[in-house]
N, C-alpha and C positions, 0 to 999 in steps of 0.2 A: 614802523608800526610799533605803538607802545600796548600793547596785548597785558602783559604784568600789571600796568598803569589800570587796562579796563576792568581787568579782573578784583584789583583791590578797592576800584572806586564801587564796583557790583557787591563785594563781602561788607564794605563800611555802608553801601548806603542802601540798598536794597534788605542784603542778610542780616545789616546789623549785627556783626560777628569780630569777635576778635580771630587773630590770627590763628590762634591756639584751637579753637574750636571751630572756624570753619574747616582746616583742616583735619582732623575729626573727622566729621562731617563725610568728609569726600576720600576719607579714604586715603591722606598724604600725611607726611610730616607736617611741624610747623617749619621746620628747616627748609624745605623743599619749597613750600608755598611763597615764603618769604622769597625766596632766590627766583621763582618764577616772578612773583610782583614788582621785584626790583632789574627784570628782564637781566637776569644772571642764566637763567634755564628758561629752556622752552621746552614746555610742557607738551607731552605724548596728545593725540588726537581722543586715545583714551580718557586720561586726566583733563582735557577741555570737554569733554563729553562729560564725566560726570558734573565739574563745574558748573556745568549749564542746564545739566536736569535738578542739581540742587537748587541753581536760582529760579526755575522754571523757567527758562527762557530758551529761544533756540539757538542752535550753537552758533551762526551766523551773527546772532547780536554781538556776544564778544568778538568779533573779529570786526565788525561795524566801529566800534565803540576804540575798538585800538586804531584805527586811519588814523592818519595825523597827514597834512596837509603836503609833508615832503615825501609820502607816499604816492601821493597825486600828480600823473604831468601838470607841466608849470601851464599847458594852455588849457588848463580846465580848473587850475586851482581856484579862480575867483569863485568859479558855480560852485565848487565844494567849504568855502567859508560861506558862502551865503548858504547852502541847505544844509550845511552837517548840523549847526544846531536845533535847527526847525525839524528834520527827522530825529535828531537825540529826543526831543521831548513829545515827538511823537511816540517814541518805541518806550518811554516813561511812561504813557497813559494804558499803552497794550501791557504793559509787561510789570 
């Protein structure tokens, strides 16, 4: 699970933030942030909570958004390259 990966793809393309200021934002370092984005640190349930009411979104989205395909049993993987992008840009029109 790349969770760091979904959280900086969310800050760059949703918040449109730099590093510096979304953390701000939420309450962390920018030190912290970065080390979480580069999945250095795994952020407290806390700090994903805020994360996710800053983007408005539910907390579940990030944890959506970080699957990556070797999280998946290997006898389900196909259904999960076929639907994970079709739900990504689903949960882009909600959210």
């Amino acid at each position: 699970m790349k969770l760091g990966q979904s959280i900086k793809r969310l800050r760059v393309n949703k918040a449109r933030q730099i590093q510096e200021l979304f953390a701000q934002n939420i309450g962390i370092t920018q030190t912290y942030l970065s080390q979480i984005e580069n999945d250095q640190k795994e952020p407290s349930t806390e700090v994903l909570q805020k994360i996710a009411n800053y983007l408005e979104i539910p907390l579940p989205i990030l944890f959506w958004y970080g699957i990556e395909e070797s999280d998946i049993r290997p006898e389900k993987a196909e259904y999960f390259k076929v639907l994970k992008p079709a739900i990504d840009t689903l949960l882009e029109c909600f959210f």
